[in-house]
Structures are given as C-alpha cells and as structure tokens.
C-alpha positions as CSV (number, residue, x, y, z in Angstrom):
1,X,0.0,0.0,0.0
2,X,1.2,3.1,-0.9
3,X,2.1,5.7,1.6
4,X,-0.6,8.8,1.2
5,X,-0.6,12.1,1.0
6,X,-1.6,12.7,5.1
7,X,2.0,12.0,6.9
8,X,4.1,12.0,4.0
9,X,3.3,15.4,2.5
10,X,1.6,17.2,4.6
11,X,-0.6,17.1,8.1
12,X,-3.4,19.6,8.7
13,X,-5.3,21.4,11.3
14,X,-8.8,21.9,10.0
15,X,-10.0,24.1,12.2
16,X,-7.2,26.4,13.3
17,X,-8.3,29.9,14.1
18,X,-6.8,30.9,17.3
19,X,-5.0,28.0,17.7
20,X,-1.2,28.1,18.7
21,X,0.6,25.6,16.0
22,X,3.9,23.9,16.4
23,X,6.5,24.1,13.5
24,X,8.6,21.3,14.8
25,X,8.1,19.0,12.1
26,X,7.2,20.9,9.2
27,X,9.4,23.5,6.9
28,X,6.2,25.4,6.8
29,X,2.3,26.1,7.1
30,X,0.3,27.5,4.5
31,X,-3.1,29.1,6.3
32,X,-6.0,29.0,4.0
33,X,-8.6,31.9,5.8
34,X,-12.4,32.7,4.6
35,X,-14.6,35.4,6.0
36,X,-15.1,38.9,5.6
37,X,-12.6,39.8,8.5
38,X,-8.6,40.4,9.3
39,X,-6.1,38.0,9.8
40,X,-3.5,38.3,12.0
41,X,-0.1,36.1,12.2
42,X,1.6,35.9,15.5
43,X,4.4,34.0,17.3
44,X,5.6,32.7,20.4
45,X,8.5,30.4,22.2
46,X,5.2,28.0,24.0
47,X,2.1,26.7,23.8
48,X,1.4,28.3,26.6
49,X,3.3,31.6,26.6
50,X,2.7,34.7,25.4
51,X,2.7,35.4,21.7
52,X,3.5,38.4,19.8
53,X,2.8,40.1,15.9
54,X,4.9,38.4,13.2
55,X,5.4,41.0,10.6
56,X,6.0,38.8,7.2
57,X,3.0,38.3,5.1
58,X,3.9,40.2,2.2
59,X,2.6,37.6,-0.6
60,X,-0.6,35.5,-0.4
61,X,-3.5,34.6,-2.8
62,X,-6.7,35.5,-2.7
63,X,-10.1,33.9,-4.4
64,X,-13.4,35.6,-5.0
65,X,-14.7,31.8,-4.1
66,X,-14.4,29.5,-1.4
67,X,-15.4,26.5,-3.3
68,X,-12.7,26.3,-5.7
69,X,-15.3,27.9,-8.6
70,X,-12.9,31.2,-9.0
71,X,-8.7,31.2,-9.7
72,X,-6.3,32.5,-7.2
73,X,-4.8,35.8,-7.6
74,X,-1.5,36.9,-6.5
75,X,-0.6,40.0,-4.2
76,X,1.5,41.3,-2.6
77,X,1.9,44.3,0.4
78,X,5.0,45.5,2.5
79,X,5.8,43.0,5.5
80,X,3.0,43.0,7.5
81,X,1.6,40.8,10.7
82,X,-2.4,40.8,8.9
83,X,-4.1,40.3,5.7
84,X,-7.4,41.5,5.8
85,X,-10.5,39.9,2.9
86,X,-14.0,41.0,2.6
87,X,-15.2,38.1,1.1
88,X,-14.2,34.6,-0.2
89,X,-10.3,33.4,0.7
90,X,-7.3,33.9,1.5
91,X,-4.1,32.3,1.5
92,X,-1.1,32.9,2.8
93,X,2.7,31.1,3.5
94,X,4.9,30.7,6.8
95,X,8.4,29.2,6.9
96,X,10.0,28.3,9.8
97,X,13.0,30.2,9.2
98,X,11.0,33.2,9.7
99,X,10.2,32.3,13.3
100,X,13.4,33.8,16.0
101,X,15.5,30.9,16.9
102,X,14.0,30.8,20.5
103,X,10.1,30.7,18.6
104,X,8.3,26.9,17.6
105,X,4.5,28.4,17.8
106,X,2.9,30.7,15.1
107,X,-1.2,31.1,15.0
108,X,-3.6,33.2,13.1
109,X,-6.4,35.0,14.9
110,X,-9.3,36.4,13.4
111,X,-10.9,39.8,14.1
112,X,-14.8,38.1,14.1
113,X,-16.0,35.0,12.5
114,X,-13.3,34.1,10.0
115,X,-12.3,31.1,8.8
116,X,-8.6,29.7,9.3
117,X,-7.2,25.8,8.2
118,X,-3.6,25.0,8.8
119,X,-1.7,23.0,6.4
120,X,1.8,22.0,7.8
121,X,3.8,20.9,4.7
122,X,7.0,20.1,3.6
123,X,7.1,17.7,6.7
124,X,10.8,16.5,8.4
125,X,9.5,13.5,9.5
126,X,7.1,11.5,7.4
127,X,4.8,8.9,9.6
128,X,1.5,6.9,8.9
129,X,-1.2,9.5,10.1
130,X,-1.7,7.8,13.2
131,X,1.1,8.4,14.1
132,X,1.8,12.3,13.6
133,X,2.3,14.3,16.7
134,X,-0.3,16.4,17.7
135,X,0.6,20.0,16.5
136,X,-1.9,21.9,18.9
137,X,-1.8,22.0,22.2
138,X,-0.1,21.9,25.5
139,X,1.4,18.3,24.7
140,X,2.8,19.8,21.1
C-alpha cells in the first residue's frame, strides 16, 4: 500500500483559528482563511506563553470563491503581521526560518467569525497518520 498524501506530504489542522501551532516537524504552514474579516499572524516560544505580531506576510492569494469555482490571484503588500479579505479566501505562507530561533509556535487569529485551516507541509519527518504528533496543544 502506498504511503498517502496525510503524513508523508503534509498534516493539517482543519479548524485552526486561534490555535497556537507547532512548526517542529514541518518546513512550513500555509493558512488558508475565509470570512469577511482580518487576519493576523503571530508568534511565540510555547504553547502556553505569550505570543506576539509576526510582521512577514507580504505575498498570499486571494479567491473571489471558497469553493474552488474562482482562480487564485496573487498579491503582494509591505511585511505585514495581517491580511485582511471582505469576502471569499485567503491564502497565505509561513516558513519556519521566519520564526526567532527561540520561537516553535505561530497562529492566526481572526478579528470576528473568520475562517482559518492550517496545512503543515513540507514535513521532516514522514509517519502513517496515526502516528503524527499532535501539532496543537499543550502536549505539542
């Protein structure tokens, strides 16, 4: 049986507004964002420390859709810790060389009722999806 995408390419976090992710085992996390609302990018050491604004979003997609009916358009913006969308999606790239040396943790909060699904890709260690580590939460 061959070994699928889940655990070889990439693991995800469906439902990841708010949610403080671990880069440990990935190379980076695309965050794929619907709503009419702002997203913001920040950072920190621990699950459960303090986290602070990470300034780098300067190119992402967006898509007048959200169910893959409309392209993706480029754009770009100086280094920022936000992209903000009225309507459809966003979608936006984090490597882990853009985290301090001392940071593991990166999450996106939303201003209202937006949208956010993680996908860690580019993964360092490939496993059978049972076996991932859990990426969220204060055993991450």
């Amino acid at each position: 049986m061959a070994m699928e995408g889940l655990g070889r390419l990439f693991n995800v976090v469906p439902i990841a507004a708010g949610k403080k992710i671990s880069m440990k085992d990935c190379q980076g996390i695309t965050f794929v964002c619907t709503g009419d609302d702002t997203f913001t990018l920040n950072n920190g050491a621990t699950y459960n420390g303090a986290t602070t604004t990470l300034a780098t979003i300067t190119d992402y997609y967006t898509s007048t859709a959200t169910d893959g009916s409309a392209a993706w358009v480029f754009a770009t913006q100086a280094a920022a810790d936000n992209v903000a969308i009225a309507s459809g999606s966003v979608a936006f790239y984090v490597d882990s060389g853009d985290l301090a040396a001392s940071d593991e943790y990166v999450e996106v909060t939303v201003g209202g009722s937006g949208l956010v699904m993680a996908i860690l890709h580019d993964l360092l260690v490939q496993r059978a999806p049972a076996n991932l580590r859990t990426v969220s939460g204060s055993s991450s």
